[in-house]
N, C-alpha and C positions, 0 to 999 in steps of 0.2 A: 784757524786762520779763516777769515771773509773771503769769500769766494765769488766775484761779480763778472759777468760778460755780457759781452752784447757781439750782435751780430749785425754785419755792413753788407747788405747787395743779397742776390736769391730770393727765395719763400722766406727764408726768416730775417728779411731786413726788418729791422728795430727791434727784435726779439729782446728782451733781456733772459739771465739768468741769475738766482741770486741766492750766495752762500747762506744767506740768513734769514730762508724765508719762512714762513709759517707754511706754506706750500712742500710738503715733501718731496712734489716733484720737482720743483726748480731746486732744492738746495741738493737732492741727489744728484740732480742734471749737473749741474755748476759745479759739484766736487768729481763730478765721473767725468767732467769736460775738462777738468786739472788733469789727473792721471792721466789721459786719452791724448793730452798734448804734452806728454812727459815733464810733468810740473812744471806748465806754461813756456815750451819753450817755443821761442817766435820761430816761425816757420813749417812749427810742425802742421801737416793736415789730419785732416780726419772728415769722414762721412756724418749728415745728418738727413733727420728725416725734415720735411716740410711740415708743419700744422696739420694742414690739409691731408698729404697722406697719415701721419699719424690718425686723423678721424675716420680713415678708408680702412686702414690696417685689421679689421676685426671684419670686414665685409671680403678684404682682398683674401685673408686668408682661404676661406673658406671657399673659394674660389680657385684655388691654386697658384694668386697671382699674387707678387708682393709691390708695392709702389715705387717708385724713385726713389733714389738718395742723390744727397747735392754735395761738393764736394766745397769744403770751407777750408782756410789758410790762419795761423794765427799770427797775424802780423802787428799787435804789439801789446805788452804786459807794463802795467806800471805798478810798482808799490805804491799803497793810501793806506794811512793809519792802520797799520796791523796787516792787513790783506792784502788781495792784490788783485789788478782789472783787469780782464784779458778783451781784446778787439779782434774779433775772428771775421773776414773776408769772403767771399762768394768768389770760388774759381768756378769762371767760365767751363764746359766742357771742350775738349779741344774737337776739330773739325778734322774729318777726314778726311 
């Protein structure tokens, strides 16, 4: 099954991901971003990193410090031809 998403609002607005890519990493991302919202199911969350920290990640290590995670919503899943397109969200952190 094709495996596409895209990301709305955060560090990773416009990001895509994409089940068929020549890219290892996007088509690992895109199939582990299935599981991770229990086979696309709308609503589920889950954490990711930003770009930006991802480039940090190997310098924060070693530092003792790990970067931010953003917290994403999957609010909607469509069937296309065989596959299926997930649209995940930028939640806000709430305020204390």
């Amino acid at each position: 099954m094709k495996i596409t998403a895209e990301f709305k609002g955060g560090a990773l607005d416009g990001t895509a991901l994409h089940g068929d890519a020549i890219d290892p990493y996007s088509l690992l991302s895109a199939e582990f971003l299935y599981q991770m919202t229990h086979d696309g199911r709308i609503g589920a969350r889950f954490k990711g990193f930003s770009p930006r920290a991802i480039k940090q990640m190997h310098g924060a290590e070693s530092a003792g410090r790990m970067p931010m995670t953003q917290m994403y919503e999957l609010a909607e899943r469509r069937e296309l031809d065989g596959g299926v397109h997930l649209v995940c969200i930028f939640v806000p952190p709430r305020r204390r």
